[in-house]
N, CA, C and O atoms as CSV, one atom per row, in Angstrom:
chain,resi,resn,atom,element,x,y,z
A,1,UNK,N,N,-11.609,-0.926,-12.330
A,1,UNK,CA,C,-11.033,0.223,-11.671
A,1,UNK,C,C,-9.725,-0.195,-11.002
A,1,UNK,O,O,-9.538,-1.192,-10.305
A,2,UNK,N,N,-8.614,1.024,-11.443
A,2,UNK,CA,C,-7.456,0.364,-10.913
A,2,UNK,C,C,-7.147,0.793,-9.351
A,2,UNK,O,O,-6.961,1.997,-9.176
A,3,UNK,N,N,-7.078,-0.001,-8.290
A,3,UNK,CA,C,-6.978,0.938,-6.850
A,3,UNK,C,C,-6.042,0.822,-6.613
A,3,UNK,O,O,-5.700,-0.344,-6.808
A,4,UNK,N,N,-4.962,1.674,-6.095
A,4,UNK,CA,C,-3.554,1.227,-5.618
A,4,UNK,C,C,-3.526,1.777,-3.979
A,4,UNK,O,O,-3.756,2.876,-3.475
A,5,UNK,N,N,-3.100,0.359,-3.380
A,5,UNK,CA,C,-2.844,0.620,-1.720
A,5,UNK,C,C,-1.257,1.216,-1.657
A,5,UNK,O,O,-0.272,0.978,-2.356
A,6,UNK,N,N,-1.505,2.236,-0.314
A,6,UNK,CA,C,0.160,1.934,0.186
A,6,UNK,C,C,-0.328,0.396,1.498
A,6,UNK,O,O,-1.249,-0.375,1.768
A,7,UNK,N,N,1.060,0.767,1.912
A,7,UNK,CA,C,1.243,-0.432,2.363
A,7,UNK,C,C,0.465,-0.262,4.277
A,7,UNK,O,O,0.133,-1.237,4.952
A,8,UNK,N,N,0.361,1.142,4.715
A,8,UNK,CA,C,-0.670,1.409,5.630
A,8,UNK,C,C,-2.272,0.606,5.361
A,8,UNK,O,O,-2.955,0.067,6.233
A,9,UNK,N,N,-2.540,0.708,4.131
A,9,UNK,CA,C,-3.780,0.384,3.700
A,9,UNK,C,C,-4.014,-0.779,3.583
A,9,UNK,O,O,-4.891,-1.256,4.303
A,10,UNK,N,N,-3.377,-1.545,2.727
A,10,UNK,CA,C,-3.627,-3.223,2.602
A,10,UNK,C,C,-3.207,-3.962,3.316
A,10,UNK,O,O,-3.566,-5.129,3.163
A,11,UNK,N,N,-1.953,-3.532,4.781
A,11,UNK,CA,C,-1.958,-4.155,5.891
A,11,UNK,C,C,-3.491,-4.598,6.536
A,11,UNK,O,O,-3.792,-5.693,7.011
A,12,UNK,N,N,-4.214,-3.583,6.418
A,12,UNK,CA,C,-5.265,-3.769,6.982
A,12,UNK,C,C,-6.417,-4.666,6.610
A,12,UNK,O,O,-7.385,-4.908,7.332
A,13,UNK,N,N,-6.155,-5.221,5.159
A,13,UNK,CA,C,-6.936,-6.834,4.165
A,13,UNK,C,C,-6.945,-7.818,5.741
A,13,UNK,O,O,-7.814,-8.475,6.313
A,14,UNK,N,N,-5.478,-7.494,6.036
A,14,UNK,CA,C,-5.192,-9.122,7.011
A,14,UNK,C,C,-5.166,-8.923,8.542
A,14,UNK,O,O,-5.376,-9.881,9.286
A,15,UNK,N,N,-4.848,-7.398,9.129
A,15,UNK,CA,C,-5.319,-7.119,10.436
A,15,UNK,C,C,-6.610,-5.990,10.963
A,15,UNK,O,O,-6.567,-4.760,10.941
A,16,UNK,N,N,-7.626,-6.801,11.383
A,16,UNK,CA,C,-8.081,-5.847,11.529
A,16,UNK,C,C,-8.159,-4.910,12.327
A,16,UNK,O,O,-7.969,-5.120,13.525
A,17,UNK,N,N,-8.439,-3.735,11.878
A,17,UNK,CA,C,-8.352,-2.475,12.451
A,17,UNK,C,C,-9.262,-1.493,12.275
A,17,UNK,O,O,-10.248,-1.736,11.579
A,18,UNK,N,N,-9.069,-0.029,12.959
A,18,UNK,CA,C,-9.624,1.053,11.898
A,18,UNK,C,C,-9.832,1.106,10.541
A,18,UNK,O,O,-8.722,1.460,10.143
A,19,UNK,N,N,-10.375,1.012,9.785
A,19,UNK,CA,C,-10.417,1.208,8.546
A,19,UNK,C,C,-10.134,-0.168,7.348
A,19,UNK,O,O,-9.823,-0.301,6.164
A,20,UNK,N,N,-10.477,-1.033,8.560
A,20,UNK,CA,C,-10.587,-2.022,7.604
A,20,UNK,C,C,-11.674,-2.520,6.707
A,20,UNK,O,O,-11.469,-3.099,5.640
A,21,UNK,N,N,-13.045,-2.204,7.307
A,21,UNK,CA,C,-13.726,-2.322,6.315
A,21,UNK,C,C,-13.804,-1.633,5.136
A,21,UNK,O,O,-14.423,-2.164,4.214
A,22,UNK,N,N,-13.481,-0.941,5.033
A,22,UNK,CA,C,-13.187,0.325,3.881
A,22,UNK,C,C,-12.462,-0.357,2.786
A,22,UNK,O,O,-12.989,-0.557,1.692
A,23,UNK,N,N,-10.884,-0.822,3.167
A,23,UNK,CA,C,-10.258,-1.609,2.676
A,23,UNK,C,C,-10.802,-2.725,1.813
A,23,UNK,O,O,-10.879,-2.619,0.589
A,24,UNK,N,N,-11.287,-4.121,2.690
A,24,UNK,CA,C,-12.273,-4.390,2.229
A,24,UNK,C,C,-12.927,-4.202,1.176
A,24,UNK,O,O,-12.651,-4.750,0.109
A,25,UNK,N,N,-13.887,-3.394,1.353
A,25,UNK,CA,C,-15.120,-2.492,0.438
A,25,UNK,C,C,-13.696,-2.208,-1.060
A,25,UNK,O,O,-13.606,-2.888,-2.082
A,26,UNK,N,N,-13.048,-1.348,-0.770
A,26,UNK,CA,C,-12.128,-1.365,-2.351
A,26,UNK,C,C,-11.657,-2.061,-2.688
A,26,UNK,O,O,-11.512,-1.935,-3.904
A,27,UNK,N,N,-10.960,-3.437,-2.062
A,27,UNK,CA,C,-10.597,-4.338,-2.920
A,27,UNK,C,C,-11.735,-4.894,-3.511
A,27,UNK,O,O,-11.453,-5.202,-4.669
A,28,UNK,N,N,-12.819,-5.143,-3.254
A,28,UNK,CA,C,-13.726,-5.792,-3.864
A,28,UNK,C,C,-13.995,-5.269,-4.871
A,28,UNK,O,O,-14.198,-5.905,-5.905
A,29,UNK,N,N,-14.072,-3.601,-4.756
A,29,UNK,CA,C,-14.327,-2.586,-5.931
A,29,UNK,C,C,-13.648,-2.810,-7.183
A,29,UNK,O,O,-14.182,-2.766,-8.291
A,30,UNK,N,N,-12.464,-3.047,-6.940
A,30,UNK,CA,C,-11.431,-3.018,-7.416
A,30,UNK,C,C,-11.290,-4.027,-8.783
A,30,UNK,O,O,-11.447,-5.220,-8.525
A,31,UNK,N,N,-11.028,-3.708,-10.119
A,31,UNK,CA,C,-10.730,-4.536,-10.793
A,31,UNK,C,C,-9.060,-4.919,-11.399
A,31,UNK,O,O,-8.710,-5.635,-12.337
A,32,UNK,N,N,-8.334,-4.177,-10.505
A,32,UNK,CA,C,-7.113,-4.572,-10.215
A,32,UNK,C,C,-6.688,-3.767,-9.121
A,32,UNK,O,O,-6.937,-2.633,-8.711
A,33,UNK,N,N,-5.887,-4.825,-8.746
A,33,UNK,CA,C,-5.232,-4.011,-7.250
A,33,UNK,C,C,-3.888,-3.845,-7.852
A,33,UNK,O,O,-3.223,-4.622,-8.536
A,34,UNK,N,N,-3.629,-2.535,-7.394
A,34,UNK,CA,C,-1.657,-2.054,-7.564
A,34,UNK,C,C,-1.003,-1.909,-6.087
A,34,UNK,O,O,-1.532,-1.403,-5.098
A,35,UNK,N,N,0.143,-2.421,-6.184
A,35,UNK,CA,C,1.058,-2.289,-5.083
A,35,UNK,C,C,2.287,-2.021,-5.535
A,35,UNK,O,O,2.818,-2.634,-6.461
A,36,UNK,N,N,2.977,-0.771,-4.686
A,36,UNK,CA,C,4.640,-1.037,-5.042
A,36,UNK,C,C,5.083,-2.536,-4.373
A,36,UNK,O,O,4.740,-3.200,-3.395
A,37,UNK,N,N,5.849,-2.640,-5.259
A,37,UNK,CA,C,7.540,-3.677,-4.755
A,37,UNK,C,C,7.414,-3.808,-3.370
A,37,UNK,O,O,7.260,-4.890,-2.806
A,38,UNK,N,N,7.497,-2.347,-2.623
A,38,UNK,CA,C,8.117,-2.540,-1.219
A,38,UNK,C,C,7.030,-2.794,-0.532
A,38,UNK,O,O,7.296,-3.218,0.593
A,39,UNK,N,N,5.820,-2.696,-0.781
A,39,UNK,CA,C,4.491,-3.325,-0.020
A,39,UNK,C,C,4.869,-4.654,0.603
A,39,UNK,O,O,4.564,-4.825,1.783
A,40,UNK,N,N,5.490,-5.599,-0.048
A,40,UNK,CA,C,5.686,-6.938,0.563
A,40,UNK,C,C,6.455,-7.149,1.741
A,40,UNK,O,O,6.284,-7.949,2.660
A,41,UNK,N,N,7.272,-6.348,1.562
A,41,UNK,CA,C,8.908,-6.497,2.914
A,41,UNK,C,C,8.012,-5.616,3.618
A,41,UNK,O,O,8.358,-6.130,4.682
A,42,UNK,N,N,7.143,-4.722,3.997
A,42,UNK,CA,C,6.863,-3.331,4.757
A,42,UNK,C,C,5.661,-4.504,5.427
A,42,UNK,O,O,5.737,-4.741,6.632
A,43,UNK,N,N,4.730,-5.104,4.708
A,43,UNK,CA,C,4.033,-5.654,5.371
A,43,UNK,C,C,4.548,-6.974,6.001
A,43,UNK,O,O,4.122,-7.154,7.142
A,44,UNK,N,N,5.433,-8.013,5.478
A,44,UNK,CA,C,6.145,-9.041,6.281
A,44,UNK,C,C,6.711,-8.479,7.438
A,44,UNK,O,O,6.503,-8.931,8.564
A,45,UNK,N,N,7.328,-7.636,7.226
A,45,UNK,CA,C,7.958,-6.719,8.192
A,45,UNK,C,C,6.648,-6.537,9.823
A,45,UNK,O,O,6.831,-6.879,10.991
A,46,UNK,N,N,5.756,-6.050,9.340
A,46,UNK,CA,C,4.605,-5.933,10.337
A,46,UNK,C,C,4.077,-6.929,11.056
A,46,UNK,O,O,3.829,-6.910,12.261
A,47,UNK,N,N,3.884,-7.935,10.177
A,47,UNK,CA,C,3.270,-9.090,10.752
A,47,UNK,C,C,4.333,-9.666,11.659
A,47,UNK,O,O,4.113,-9.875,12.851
A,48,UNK,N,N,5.489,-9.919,11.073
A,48,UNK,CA,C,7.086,-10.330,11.750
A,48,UNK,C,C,6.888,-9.454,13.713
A,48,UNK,O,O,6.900,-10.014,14.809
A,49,UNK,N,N,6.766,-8.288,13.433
A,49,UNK,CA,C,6.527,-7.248,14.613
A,49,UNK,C,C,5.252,-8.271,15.752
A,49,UNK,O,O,5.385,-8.762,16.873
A,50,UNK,N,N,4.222,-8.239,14.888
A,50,UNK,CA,C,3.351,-8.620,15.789
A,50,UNK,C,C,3.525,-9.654,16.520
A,50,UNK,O,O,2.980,-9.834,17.609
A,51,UNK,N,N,4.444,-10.547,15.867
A,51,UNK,CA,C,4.649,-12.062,16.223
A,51,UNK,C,C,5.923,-12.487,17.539
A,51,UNK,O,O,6.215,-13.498,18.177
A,52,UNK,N,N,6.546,-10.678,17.440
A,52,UNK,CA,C,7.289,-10.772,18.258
A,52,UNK,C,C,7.143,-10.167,19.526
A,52,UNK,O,O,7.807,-10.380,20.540
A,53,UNK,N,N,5.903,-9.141,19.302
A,53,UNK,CA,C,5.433,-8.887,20.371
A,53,UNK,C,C,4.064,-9.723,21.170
A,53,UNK,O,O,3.234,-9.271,21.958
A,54,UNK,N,N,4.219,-11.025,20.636
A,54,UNK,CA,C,2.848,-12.240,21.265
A,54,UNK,C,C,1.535,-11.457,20.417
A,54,UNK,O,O,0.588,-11.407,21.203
A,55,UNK,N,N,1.364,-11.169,19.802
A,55,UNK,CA,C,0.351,-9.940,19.104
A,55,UNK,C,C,-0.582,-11.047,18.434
A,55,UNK,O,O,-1.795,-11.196,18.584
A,56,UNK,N,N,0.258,-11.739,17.700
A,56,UNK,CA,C,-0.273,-13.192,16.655
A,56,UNK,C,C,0.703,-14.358,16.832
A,56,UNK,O,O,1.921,-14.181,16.853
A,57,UNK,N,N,0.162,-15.473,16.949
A,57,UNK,CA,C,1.004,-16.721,17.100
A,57,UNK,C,C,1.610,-16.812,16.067
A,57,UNK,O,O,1.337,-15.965,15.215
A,58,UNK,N,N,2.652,-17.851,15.736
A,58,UNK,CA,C,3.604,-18.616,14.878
A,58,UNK,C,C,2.617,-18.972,13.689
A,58,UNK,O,O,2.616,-18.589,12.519
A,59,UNK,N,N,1.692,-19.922,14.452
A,59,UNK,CA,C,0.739,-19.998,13.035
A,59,UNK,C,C,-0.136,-19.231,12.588
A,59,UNK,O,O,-0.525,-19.579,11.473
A,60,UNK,N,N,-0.547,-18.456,12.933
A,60,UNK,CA,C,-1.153,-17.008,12.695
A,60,UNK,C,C,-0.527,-16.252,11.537
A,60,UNK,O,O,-1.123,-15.822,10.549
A,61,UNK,N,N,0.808,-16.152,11.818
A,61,UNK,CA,C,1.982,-15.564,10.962
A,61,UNK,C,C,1.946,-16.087,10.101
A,61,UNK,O,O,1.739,-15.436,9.078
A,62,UNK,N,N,2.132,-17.641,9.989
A,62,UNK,CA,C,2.441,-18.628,8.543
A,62,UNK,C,C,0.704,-18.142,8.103
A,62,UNK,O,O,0.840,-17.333,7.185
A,63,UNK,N,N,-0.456,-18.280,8.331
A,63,UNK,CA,C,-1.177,-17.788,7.869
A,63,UNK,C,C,-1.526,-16.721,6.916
A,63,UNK,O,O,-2.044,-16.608,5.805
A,64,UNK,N,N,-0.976,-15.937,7.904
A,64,UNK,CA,C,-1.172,-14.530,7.370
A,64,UNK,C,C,0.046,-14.154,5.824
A,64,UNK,O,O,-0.169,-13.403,4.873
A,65,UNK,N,N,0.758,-14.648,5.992
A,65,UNK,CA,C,1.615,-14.705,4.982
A,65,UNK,C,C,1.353,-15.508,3.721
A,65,UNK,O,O,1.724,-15.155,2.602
A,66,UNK,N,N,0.823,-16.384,3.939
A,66,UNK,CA,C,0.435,-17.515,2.819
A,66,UNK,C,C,-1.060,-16.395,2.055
A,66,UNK,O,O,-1.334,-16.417,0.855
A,67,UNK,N,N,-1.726,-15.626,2.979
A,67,UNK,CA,C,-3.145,-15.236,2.573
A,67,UNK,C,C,-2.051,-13.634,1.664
A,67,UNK,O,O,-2.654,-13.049,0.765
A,68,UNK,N,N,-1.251,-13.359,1.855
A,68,UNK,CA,C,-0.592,-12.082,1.239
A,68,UNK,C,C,-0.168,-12.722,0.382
A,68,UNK,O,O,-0.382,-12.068,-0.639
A,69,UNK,N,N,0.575,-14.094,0.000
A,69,UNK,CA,C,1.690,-14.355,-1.204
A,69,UNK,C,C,0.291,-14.437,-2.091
A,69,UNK,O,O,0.457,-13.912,-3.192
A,70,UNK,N,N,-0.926,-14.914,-1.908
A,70,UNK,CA,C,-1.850,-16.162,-2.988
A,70,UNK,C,C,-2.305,-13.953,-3.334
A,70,UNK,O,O,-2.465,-13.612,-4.506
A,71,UNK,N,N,-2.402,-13.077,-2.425
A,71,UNK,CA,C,-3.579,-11.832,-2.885
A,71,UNK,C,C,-2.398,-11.598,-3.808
A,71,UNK,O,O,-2.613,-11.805,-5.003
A,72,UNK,N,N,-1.245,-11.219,-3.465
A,72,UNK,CA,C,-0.196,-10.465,-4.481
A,72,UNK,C,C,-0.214,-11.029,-5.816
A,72,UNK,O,O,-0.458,-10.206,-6.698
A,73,UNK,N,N,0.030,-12.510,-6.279
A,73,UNK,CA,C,-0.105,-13.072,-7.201
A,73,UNK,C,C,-1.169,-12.372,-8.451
A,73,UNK,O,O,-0.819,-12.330,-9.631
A,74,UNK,N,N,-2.290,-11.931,-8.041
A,74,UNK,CA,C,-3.226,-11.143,-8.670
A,74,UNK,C,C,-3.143,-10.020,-8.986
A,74,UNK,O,O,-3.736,-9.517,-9.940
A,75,UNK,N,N,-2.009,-9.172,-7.845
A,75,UNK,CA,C,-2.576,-7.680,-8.209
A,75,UNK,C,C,-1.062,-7.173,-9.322
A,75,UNK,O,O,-0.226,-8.009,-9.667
A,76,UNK,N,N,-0.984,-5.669,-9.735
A,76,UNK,CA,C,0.116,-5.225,-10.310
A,76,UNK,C,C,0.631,-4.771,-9.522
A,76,UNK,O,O,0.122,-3.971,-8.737
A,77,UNK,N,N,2.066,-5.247,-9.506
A,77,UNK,CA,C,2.760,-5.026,-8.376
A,77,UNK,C,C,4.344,-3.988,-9.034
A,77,UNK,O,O,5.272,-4.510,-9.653
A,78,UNK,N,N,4.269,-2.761,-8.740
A,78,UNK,CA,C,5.782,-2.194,-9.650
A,78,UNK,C,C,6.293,-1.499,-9.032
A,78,UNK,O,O,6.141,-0.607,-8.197
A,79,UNK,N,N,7.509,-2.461,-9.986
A,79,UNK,CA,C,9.183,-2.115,-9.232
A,79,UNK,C,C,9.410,-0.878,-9.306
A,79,UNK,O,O,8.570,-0.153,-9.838
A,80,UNK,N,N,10.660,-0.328,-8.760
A,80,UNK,CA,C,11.391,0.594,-8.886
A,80,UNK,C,C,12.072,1.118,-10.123
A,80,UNK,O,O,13.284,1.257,-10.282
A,81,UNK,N,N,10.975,1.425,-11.090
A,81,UNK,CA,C,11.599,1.947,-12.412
A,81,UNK,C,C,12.130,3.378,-12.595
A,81,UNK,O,O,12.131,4.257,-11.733
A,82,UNK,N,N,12.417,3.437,-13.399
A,82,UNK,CA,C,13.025,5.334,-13.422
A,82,UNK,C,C,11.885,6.541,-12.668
A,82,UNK,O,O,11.876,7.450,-11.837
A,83,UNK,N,N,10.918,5.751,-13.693
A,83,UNK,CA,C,9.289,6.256,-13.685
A,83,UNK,C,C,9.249,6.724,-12.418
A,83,UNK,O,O,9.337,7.882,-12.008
A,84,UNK,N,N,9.060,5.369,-11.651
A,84,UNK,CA,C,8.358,5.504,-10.351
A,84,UNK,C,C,9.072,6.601,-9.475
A,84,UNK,O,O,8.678,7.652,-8.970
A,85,UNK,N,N,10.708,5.704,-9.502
A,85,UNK,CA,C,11.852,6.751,-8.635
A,85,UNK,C,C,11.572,8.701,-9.102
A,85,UNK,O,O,11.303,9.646,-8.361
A,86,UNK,N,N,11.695,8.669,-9.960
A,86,UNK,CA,C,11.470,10.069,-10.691
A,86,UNK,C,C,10.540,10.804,-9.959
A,86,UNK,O,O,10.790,11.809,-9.294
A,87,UNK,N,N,8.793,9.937,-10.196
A,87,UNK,CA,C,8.208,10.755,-9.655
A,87,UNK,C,C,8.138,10.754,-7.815
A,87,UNK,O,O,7.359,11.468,-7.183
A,88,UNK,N,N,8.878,10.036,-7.344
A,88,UNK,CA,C,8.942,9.848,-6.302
A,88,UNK,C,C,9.932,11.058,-5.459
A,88,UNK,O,O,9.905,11.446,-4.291
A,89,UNK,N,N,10.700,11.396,-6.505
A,89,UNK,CA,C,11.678,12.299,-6.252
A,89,UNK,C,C,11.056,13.396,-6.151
A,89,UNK,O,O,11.099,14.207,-5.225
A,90,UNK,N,N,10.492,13.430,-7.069
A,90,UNK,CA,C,9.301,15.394,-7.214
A,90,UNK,C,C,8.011,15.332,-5.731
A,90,UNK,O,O,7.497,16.342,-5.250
A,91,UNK,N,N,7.736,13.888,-5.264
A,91,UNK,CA,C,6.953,14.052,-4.109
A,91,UNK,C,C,7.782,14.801,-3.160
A,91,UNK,O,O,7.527,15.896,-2.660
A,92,UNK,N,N,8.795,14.070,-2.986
A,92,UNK,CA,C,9.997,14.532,-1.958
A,92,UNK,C,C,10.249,15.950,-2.162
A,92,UNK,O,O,10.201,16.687,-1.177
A,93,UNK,N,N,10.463,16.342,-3.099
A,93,UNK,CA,C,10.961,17.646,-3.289
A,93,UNK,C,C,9.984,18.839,-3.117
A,93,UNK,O,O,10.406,19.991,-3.010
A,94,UNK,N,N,8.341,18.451,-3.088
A,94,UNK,CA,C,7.700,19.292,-3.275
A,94,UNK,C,C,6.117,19.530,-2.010
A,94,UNK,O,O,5.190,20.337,-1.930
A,95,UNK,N,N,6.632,18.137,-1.123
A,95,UNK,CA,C,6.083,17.245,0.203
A,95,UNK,C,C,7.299,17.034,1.075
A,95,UNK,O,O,8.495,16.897,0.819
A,96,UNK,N,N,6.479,17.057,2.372
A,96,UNK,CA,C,7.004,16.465,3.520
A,96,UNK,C,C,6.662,14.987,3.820
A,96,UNK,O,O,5.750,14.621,4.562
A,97,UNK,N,N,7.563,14.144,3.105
A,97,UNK,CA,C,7.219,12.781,3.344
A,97,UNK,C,C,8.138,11.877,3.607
A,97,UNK,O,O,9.183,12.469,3.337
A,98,UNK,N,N,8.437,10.724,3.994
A,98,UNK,CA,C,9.241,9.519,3.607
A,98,UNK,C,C,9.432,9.207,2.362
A,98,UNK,O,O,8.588,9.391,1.485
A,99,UNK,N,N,10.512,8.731,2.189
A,99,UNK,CA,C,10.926,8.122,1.454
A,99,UNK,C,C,9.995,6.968,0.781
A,99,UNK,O,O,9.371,7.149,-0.264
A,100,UNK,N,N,9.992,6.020,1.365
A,100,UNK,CA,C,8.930,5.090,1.046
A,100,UNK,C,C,7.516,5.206,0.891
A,100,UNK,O,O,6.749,4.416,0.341
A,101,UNK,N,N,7.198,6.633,1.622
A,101,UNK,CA,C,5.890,7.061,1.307
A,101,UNK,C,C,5.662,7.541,-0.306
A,101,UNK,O,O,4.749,7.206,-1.060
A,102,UNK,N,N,6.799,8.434,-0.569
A,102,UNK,CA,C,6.908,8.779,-1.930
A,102,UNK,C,C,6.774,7.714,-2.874
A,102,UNK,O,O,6.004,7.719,-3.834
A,103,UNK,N,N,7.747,6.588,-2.477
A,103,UNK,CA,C,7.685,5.673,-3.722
A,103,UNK,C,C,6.391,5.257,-3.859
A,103,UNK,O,O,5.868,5.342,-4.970
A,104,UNK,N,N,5.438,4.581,-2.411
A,104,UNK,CA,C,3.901,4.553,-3.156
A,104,UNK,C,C,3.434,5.123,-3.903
A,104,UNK,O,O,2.873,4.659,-4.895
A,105,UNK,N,N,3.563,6.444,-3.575
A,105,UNK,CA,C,2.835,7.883,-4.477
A,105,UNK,C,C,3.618,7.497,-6.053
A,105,UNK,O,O,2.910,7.233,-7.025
A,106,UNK,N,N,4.915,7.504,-6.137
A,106,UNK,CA,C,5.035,7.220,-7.870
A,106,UNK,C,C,5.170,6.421,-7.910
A,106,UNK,O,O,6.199,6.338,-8.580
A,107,UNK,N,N,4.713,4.976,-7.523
A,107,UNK,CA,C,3.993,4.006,-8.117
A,107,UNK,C,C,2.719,3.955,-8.827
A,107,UNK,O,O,2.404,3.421,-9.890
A,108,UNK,N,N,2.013,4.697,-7.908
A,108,UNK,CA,C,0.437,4.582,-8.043
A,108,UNK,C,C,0.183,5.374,-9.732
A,108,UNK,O,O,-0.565,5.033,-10.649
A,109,UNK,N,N,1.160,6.534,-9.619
A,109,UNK,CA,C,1.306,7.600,-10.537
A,109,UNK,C,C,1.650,6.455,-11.878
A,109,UNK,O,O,0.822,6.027,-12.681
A,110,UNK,N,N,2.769,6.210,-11.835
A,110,UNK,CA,C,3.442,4.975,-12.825
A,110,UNK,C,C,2.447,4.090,-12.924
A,110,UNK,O,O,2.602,3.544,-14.016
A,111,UNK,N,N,1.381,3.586,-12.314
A,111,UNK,CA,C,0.271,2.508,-12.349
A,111,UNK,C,C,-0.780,3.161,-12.960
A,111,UNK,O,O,-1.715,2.495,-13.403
A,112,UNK,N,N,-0.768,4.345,-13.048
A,112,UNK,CA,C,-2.064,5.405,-13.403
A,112,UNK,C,C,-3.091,4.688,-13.039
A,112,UNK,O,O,-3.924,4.104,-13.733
A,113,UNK,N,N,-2.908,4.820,-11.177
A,113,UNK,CA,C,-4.158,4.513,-10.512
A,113,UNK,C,C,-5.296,5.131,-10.817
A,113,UNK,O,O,-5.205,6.271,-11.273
A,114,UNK,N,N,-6.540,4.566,-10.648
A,114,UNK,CA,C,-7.933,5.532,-10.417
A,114,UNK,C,C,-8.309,5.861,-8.896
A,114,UNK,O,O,-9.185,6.648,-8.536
A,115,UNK,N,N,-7.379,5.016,-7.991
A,115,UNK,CA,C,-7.345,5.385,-6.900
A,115,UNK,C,C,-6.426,5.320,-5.900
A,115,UNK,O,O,-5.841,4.246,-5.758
A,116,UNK,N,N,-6.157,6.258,-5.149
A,116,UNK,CA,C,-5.320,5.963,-4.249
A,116,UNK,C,C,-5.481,5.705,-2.801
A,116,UNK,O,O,-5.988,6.618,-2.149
A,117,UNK,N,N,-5.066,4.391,-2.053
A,117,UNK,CA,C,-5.682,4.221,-0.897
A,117,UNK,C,C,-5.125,4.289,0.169
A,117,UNK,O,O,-4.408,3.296,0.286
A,118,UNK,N,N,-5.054,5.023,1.148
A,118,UNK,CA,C,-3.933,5.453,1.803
A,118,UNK,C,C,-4.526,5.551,3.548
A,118,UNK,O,O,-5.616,6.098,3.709
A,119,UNK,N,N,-3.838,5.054,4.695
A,119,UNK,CA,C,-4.454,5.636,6.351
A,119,UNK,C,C,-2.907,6.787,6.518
A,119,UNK,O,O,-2.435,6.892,7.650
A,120,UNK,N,N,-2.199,7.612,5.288
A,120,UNK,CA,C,-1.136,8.450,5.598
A,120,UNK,C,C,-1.773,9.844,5.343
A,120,UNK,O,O,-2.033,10.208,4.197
A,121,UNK,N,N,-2.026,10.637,6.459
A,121,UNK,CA,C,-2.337,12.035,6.047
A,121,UNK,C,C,-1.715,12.780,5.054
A,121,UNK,O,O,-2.407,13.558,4.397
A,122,UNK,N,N,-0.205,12.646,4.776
A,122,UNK,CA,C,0.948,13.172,4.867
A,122,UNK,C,C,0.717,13.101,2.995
A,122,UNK,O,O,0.642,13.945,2.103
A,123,UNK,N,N,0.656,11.311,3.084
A,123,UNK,CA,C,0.956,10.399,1.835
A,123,UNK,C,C,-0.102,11.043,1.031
A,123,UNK,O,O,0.200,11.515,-0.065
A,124,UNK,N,N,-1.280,11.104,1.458
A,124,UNK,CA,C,-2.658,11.355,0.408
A,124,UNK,C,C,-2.582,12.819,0.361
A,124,UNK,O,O,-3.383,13.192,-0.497
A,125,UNK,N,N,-1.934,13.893,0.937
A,125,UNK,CA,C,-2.086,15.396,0.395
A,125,UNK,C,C,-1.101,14.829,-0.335
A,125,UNK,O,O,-1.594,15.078,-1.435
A,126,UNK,N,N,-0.050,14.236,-0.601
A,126,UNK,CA,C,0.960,14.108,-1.905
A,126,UNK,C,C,0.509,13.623,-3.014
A,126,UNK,O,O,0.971,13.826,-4.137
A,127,UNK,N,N,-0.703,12.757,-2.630
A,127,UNK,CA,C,-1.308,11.714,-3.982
A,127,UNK,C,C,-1.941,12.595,-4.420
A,127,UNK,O,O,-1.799,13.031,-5.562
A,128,UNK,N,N,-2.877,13.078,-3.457
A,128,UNK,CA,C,-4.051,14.247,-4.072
A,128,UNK,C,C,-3.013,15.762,-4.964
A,128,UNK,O,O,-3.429,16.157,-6.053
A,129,UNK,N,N,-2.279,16.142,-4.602
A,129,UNK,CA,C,-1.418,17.489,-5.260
A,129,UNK,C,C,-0.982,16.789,-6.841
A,129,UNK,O,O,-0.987,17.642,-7.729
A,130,UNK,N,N,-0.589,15.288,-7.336
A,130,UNK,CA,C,-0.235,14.779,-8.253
A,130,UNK,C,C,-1.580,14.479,-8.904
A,130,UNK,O,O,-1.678,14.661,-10.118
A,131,UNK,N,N,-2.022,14.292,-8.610
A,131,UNK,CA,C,-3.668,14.352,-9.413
A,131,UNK,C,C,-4.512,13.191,-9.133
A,131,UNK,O,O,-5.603,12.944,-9.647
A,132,UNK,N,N,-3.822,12.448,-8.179
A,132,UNK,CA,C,-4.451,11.357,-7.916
A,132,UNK,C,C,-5.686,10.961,-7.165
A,132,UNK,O,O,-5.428,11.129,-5.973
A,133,UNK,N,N,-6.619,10.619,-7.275
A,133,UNK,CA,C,-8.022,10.562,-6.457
A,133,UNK,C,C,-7.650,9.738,-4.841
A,133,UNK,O,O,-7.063,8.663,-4.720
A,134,UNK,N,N,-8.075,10.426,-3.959
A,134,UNK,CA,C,-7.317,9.623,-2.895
A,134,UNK,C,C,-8.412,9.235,-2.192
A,134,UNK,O,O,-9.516,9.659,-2.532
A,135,UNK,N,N,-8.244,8.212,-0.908
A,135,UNK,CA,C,-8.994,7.880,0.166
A,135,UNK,C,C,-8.407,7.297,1.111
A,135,UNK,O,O,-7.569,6.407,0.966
A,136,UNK,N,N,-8.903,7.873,2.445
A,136,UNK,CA,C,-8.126,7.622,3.217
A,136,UNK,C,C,-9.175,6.948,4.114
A,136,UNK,O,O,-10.340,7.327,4.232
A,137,UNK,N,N,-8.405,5.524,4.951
A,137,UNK,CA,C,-9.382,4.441,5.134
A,137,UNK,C,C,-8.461,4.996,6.689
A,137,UNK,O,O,-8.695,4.457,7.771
């Protein structure tokens, strides 16, 4: 089963939170994990945050980063193709979303997820209107 996280969702593999066991529970499900491109910078980006607000130590960080490069290696991870941008454009045009929220959504679409895993209210009425099976952790 293909599950595709946004990047709300699989932040949560490495901090826990609300809805992390859930997370959890689908990657395991999961017989491939999909991520856009920008999942990586959105989540370095986070952890970077925490580290600057004393949230997680220095080595905490190098941790946590080393445990994201070895998961990514495994999953399908896609770029910014016409595909994706395209349908990313029709989220936008037809949703109230981000930008970057969209591109998850036509990624997942371009990945022809079986699932979409999302903690974005916003993001999953967009996944769900494209036909996508959603869950929100």
């Amino acid at each position: 089963m293909r599950v595709f996280f946004d990047t709300s969702a699989f932040a949560k593999r490495y901090v826990s939170e609300a809805g992390t066991a859930a997370v959890l529970e689908w990657c395991d499900r999961a017989t491939e994990i999909g991520l856009s491109g920008i999942a990586l910078p959105e989540i370095i980006s986070a952890f970077c945050r925490l580290r600057r607000e004393g949230k997680i130590t220095d080595t905490q960080y190098r941790q946590l980063k080393s445990l994201l490069l070895t998961d990514i290696e495994d999953a399908a991870v896609w770029d910014l193709t016409p595909a994706v941008l395209g349908e990313a454009v029709s989220c936008l045009e037809s949703n109230i979303l981000r930008g970057m929220d969209a591109i998850h959504v036509g990624s997942a679409v371009a990945l022809k997820a079986d699932v979409f895993v999302s903690a974005d209210a916003r993001q999953c009425a967009a996944a769900a209107r494209v036909g996508l099976r959603v869950e929100v952790v």
